[in-house]
C-alpha positions as CSV (number, residue, x, y, z in Angstrom):
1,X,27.4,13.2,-3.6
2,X,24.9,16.0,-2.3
3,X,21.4,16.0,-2.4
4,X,18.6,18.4,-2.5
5,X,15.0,17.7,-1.4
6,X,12.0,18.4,-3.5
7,X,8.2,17.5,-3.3
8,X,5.6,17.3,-6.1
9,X,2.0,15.6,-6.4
10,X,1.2,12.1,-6.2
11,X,-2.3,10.5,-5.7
12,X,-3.5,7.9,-2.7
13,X,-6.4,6.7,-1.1
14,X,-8.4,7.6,2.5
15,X,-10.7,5.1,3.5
16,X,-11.3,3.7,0.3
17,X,-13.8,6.6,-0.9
18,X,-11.5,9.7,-0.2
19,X,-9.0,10.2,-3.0
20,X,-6.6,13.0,-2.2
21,X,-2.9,14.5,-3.6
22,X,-0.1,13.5,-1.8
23,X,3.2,15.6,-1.9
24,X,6.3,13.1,-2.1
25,X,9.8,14.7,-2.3
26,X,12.8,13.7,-5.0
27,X,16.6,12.8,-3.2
28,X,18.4,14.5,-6.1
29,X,21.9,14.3,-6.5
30,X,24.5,15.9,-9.2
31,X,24.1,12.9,-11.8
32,X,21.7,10.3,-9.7
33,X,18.7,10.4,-7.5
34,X,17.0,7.5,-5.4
35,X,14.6,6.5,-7.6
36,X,13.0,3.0,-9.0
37,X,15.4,3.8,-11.7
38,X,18.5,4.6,-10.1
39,X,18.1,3.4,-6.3
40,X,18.8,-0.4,-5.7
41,X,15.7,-1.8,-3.2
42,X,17.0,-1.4,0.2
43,X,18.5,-5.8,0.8
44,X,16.8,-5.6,4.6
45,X,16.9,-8.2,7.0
46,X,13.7,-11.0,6.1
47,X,11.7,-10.2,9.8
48,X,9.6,-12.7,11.0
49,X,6.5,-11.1,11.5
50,X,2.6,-12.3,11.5
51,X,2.3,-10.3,8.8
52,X,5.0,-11.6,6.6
53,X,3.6,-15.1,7.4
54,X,0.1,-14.1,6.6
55,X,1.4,-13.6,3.4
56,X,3.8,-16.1,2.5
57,X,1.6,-19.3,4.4
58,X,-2.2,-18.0,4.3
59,X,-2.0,-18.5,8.3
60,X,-4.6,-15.7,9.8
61,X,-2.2,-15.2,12.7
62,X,-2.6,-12.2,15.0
63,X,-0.7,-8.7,13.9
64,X,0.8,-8.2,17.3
65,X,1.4,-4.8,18.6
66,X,3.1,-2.5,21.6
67,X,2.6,1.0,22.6
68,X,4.9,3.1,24.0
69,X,3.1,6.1,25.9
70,X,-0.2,5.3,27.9
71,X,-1.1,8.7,28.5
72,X,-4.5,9.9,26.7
73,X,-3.4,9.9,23.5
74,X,-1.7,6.3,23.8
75,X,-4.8,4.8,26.2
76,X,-7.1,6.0,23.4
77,X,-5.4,4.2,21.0
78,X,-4.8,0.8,23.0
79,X,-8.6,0.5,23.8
80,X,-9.0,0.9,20.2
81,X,-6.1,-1.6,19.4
82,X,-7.4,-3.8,22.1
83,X,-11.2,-3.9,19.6
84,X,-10.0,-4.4,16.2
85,X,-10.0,-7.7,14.6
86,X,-6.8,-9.5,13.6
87,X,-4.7,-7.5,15.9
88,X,-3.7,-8.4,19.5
89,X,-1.7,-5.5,21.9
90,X,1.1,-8.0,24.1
91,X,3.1,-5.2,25.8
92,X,2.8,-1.6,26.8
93,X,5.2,1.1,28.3
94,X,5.4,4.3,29.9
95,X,8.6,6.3,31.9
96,X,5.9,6.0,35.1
97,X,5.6,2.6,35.2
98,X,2.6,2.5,37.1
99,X,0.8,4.0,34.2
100,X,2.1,1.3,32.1
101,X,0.5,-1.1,34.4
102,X,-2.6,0.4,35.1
103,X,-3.3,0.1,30.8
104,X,-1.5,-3.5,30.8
105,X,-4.5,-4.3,33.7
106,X,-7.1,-2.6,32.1
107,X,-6.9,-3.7,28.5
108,X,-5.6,-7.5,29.3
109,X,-2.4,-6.7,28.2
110,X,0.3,-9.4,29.5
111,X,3.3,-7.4,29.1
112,X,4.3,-3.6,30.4
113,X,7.6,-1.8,31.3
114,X,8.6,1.6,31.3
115,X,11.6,1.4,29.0
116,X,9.9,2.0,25.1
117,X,13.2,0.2,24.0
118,X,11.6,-3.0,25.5
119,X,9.0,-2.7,23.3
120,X,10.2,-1.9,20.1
121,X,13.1,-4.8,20.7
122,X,10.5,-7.4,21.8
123,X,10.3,-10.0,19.2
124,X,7.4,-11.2,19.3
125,X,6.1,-7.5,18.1
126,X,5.1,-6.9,14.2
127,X,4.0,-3.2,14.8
128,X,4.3,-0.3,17.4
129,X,2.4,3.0,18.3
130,X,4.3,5.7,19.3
131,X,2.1,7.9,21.7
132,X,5.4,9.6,23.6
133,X,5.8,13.2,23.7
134,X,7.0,14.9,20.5
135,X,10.8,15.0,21.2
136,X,11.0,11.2,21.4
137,X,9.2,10.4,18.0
138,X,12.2,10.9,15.0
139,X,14.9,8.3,17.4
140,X,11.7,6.0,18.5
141,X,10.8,5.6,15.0
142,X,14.2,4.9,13.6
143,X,14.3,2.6,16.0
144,X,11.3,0.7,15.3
145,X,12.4,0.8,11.8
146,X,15.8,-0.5,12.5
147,X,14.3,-4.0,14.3
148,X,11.3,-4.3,11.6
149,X,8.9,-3.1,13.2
150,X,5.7,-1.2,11.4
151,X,5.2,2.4,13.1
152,X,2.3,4.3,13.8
153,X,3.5,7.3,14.9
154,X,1.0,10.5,16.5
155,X,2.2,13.8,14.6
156,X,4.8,15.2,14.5
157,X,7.7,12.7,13.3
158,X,9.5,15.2,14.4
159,X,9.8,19.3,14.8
160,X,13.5,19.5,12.6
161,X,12.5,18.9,9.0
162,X,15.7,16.8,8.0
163,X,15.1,14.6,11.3
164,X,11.8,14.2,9.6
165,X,12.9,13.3,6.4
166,X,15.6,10.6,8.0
167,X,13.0,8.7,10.2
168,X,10.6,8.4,7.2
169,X,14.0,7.2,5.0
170,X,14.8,4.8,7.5
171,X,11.1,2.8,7.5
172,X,11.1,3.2,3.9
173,X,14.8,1.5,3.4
174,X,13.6,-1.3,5.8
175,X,10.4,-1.9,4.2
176,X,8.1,-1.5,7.5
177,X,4.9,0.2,7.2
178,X,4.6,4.3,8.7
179,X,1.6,6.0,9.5
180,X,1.2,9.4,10.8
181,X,-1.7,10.1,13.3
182,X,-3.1,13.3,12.0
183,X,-6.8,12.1,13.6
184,X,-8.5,15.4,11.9
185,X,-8.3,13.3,8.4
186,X,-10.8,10.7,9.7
187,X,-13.2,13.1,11.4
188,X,-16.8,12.1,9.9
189,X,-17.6,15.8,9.5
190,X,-14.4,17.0,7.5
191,X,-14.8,13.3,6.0
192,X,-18.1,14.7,4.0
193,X,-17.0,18.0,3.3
194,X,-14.2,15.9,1.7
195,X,-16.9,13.6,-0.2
196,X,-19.1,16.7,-1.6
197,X,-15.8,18.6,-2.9
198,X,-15.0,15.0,-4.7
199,X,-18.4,14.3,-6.0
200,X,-18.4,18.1,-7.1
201,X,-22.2,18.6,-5.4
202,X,-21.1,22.2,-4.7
203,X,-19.1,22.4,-7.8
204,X,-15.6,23.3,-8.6
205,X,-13.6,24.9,-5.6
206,X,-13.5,28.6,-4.7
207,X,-12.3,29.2,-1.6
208,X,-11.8,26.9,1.7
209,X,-11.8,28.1,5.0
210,X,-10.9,26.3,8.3
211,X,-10.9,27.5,11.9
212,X,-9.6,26.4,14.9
213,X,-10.1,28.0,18.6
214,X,-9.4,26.8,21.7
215,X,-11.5,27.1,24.6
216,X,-8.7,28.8,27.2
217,X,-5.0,29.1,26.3
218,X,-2.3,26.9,27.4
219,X,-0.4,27.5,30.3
220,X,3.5,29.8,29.2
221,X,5.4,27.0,30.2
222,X,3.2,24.9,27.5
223,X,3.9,27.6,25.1
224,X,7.8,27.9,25.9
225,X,9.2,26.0,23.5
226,X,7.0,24.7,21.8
227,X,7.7,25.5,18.6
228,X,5.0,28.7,18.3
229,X,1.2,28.6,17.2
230,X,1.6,27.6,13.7
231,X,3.8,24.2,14.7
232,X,1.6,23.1,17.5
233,X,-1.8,24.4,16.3
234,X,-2.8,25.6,13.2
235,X,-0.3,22.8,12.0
236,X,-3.6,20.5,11.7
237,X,-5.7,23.4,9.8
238,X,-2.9,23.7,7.5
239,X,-2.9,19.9,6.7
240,X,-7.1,20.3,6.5
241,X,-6.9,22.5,3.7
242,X,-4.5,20.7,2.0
243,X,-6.6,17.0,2.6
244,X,-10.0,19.5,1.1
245,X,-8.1,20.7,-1.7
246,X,-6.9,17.6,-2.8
247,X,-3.7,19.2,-4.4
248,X,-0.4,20.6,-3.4
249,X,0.4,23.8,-2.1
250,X,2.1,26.6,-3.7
251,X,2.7,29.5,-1.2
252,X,1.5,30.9,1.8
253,X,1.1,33.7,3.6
254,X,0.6,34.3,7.4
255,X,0.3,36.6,10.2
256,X,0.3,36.5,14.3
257,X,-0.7,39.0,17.2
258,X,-1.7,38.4,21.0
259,X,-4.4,39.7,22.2
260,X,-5.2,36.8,24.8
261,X,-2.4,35.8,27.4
262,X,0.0,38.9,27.6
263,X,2.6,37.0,29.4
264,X,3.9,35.1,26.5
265,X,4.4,38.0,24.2
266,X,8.4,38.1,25.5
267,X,8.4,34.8,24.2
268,X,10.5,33.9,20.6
269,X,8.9,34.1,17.1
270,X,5.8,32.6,16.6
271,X,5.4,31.3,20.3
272,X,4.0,35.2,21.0
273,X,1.3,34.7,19.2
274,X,-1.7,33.5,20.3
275,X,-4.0,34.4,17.4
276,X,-3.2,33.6,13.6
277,X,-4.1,34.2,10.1
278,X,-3.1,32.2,6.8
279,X,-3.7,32.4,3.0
280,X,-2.5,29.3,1.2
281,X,-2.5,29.6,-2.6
282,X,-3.3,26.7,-4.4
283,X,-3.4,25.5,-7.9
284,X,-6.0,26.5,-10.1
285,X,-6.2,29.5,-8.3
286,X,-7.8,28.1,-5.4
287,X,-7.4,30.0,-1.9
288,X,-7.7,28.6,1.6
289,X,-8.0,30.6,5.0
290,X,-7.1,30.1,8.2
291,X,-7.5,31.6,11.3
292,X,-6.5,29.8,15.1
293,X,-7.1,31.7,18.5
294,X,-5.4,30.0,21.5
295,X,-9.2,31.0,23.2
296,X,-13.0,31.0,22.5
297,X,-15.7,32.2,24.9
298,X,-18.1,30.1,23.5
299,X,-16.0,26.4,23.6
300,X,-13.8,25.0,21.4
301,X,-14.5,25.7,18.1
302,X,-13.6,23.6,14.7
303,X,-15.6,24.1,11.7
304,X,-14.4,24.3,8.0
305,X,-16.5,25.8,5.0
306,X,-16.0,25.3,1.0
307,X,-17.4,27.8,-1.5
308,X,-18.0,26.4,-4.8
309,X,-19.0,27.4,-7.9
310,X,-22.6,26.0,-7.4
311,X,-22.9,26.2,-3.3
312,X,-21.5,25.7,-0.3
313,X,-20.7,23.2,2.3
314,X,-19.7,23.7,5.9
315,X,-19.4,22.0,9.1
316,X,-20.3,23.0,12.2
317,X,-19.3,22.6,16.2
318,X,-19.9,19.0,17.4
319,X,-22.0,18.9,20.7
320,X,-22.5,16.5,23.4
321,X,-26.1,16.2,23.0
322,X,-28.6,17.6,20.2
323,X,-31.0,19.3,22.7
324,X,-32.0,22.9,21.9
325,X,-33.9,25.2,24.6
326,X,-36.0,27.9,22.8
327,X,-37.1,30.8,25.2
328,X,-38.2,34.5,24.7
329,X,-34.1,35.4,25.4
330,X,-32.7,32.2,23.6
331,X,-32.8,30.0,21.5
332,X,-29.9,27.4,21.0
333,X,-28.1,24.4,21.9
334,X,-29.0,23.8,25.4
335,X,-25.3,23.1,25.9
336,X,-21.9,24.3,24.6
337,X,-19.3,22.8,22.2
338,X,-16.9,20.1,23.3
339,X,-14.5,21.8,24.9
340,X,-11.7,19.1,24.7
341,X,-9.8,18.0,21.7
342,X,-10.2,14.7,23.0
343,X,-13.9,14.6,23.4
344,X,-14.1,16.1,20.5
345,X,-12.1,14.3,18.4
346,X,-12.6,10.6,20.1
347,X,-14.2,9.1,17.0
348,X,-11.4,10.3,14.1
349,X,-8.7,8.6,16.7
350,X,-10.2,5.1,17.2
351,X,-11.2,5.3,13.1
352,X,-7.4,6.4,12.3
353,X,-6.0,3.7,14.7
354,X,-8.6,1.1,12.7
355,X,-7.3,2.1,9.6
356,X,-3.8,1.5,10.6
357,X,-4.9,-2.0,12.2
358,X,-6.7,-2.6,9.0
359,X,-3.6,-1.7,6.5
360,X,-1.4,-4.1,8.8
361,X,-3.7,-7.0,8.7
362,X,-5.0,-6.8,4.7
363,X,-1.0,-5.7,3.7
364,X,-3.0,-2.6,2.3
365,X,-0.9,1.1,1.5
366,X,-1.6,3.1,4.7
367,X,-3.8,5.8,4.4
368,X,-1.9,9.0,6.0
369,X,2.2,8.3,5.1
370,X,5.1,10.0,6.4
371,X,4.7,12.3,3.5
372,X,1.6,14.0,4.6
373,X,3.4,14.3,8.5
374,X,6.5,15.7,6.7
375,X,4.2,18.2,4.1
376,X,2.3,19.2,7.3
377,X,5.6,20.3,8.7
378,X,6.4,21.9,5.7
379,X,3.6,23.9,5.3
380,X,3.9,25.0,9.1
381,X,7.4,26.0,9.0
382,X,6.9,28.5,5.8
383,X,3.5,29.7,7.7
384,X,6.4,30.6,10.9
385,X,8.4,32.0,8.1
386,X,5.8,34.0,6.3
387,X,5.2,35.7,9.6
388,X,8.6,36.7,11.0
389,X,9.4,37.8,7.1
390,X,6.0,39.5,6.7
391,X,5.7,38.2,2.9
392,X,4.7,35.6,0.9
393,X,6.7,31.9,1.5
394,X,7.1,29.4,-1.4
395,X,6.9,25.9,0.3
396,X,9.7,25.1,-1.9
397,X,11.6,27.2,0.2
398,X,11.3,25.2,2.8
399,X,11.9,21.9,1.5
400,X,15.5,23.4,-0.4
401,X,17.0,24.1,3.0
402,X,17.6,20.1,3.5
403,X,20.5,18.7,2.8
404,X,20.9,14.5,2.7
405,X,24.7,13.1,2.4
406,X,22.1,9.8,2.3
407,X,18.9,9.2,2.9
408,X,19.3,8.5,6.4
409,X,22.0,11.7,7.2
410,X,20.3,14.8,6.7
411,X,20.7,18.0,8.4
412,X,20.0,22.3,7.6
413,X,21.6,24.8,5.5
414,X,22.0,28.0,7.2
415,X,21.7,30.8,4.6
416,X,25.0,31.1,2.6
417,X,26.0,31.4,-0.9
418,X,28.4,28.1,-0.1
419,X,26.8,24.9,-0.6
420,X,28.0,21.8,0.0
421,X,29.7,19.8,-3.2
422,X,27.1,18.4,-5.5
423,X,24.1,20.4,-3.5
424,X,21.7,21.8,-6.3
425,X,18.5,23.7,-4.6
426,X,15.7,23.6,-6.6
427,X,12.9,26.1,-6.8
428,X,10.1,24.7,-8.3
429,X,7.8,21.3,-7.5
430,X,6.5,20.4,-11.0
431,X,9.9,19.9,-12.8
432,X,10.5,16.5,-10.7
433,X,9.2,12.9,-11.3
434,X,11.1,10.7,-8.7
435,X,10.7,10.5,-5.1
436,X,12.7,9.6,-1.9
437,X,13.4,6.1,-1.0
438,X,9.8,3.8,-2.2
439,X,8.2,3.4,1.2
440,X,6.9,-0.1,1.5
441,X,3.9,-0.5,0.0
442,X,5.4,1.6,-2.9
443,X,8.0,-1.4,-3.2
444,X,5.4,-4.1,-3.8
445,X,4.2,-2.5,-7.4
């Protein structure tokens, strides 16, 4: 039986105060699709986790965790992890070893190795975070999901959207938890913007803009293969507006140039750019726009603005201090931006990882899914499209090009008028009420 992929809205919680629209995507086949209707629950193994007992017995045992990848993303995380009630880190791992260590020492964690197989086969672990680089996410996450194990997983789940949509199949057929780190969600600032477009105290939407500049460009061999500027930067803007509109997209419309590091312009596709542009059409008629710059004179720069029909919020740079010097040839912050994503951003990691901790401990729906990772991905692959075909992109377009023999074997059409038996491509997102494989807080209701 073939299978086409689909997404449409659906509604979910942030933080207990942020409602937003989720996009969740319909496995259709010829007569059937996985749905509560048609799709039998996923019989998975019964894993003996703190968290099942917690819920069967009462017992307050500890959620215990791993995490695979102690570099700054991962270390960030683990001091976090290492801080959160209920939940107790017992092994860490890293391909240099040492590195593993060093955390293990540091945060009084008893276990570390430098094979991530170690940790997501240890039984004794109810949930991993997967802080590796990209490439290792979409088999590290299948196999977390394949031993029981509850994945929090740094974006992307993966760069190939029907690897995406297998290694969020996979947790949700055996019922473990996935959450996708995209931190900018659970930034205080973006967090209120959020709150005032909710609460309607500028009014109904206009127009959203976002922004995103780095302070100095990557180095080419960062840029090589790396999937160009809309995958591995204005991947999070695109999400932004998307988390601030509280609805799904409809099209999009994007544009690149270099004007920064010359060197990379003999580069493929989207990787020449280092400065882009992007309309996204909502519903409603509601636009956002975009713009990311690979450098800023001035220190890295991340603001976002709403226009509504009775004022306007905006954010603005986030320094290190709040002291201003006012002279006869100045006045301003004494000192510049953050100029580090890390810095930056510090506070919307260690909240994201506390709301994972939190969702694992309470058995609460987590607040970022593997939907939002794989509509993220979406929206950044039509935004690559938009550009190299210099026209508007459906997202639909996107999401027809999958094709799932299950929910777990997916791969690409290439463009041809000869689809595989059963395939049916569908070109609009409202049409559909049914969604992939339940993920599993969606298989408690």
């Amino acid at each position: 039986m073939g299978i086409s992929i689909i997404f449409l809205p659906c509604n979910l919680c942030l933080l207990k105060m942020v409602r937003l629209s989720c996009v969740s995507f319909l496995i259709a086949g010829s007569a059937t699709a996985f749905s509560p209707a048609s799709f039998s629950r996923p019989q998975h193994a019964t894993w003996s986790s703190a968290l099942q007992m917690e819920i069967e017995t009462g017992a307050k045992d500890p959620i215990k965790v791993g995490v695979i990848g102690c570099g700054r993303i991962g270390i960030v995380h683990l001091g976090a992890i290492n801080k959160a009630p209920g939940v107790l880190p017992i092994v860490v791992s890293n391909p240099t070893v040492s590195k593993a260590e060093a955390a293990a020492k540091n945060f009084g964690v008893p276990k570390f190795t430098s094979d991530a197989m170690d940790v997501i086969t240890d039984p004794e672990v109810d949930a991993v975070w997967i802080c590796s680089p990209s490439q290792f996410h979409a088999d590290q996450i299948k196999a977390c999901a394949a031993n029981g194990k509850h994945v929090f997983c740094e974006k992307p789940i993966a760069t190939d959207l029907a690897e995406t949509v297998e290694a969020i199949n996979a947790c949700n057929e055996a019922g473990v938890k996935l959450m996708i780190g995209l931190q900018r969600r659970f930034d205080p600032n973006f967090l209120r913007v959020r709150k005032a477009i909710e609460s309607k105290e500028v009014g109904e939407t206009i127009l959203i803009k976002t922004c995103s500049r780095d302070p100095s460009p990557p180095p080419y061999e960062y840029v090589k293969g790396g999937g160009g500027i809309f995958n591995d930067m204005a991947v999070h803007d695109l999400d932004m507006t998307r988390f601030l509109a509280g609805a799904d997209p409809v099209e999009i419309l994007a544009t690149g140039s270099c004007h920064i590091d010359k060197s990379i312009e003999d580069l493929p596709g989207s990787e020449a750019f280092d400065t882009a542009s992007c309309i996204v059409r909502y519903p409603n008629g509601v636009n956002a726009m975009v713009d990311v710059c690979r450098q800023s004179s001035y220190g890295y720069d991340q603001r976002a603005e709403v226009l509504g029909t009775e004022g306007m919020i905006a954010t603005d740079n986030v320094y290190p201090n709040t002291a201003k010097i006012y002279r006869n040839d100045f006045t301003g912050n004494a000192d510049m931006p953050y100029d580090f994503f890390l810095s930056r951003y510090f506070e919307a990691y260690v909240t994201e990882t506390e709301a994972f901790c939190e969702s694992l401990v309470n058995d609460t729906p987590v607040p970022c899914t593997g939907i939002d990772g794989l509509i993220a991905l979406v929206m950044s692959l039509a935004a690559d499209k938009s550009a190299a075909e210099n026209r508007w992109v459906k997202f639909s377009e996107i999401i027809e090009t999958v094709y799932c023999s299950s929910p777990t074997e997916c791969s690409l059409l290439v463009e041809s008028d000869v689809f595989p038996e059963g395939f049916k491509p569908t070109s609009t997102l409202s049409e559909l009420e049914n969604i992939v494989v339940p993920d599993a807080d969606q298989q408690k209701k």
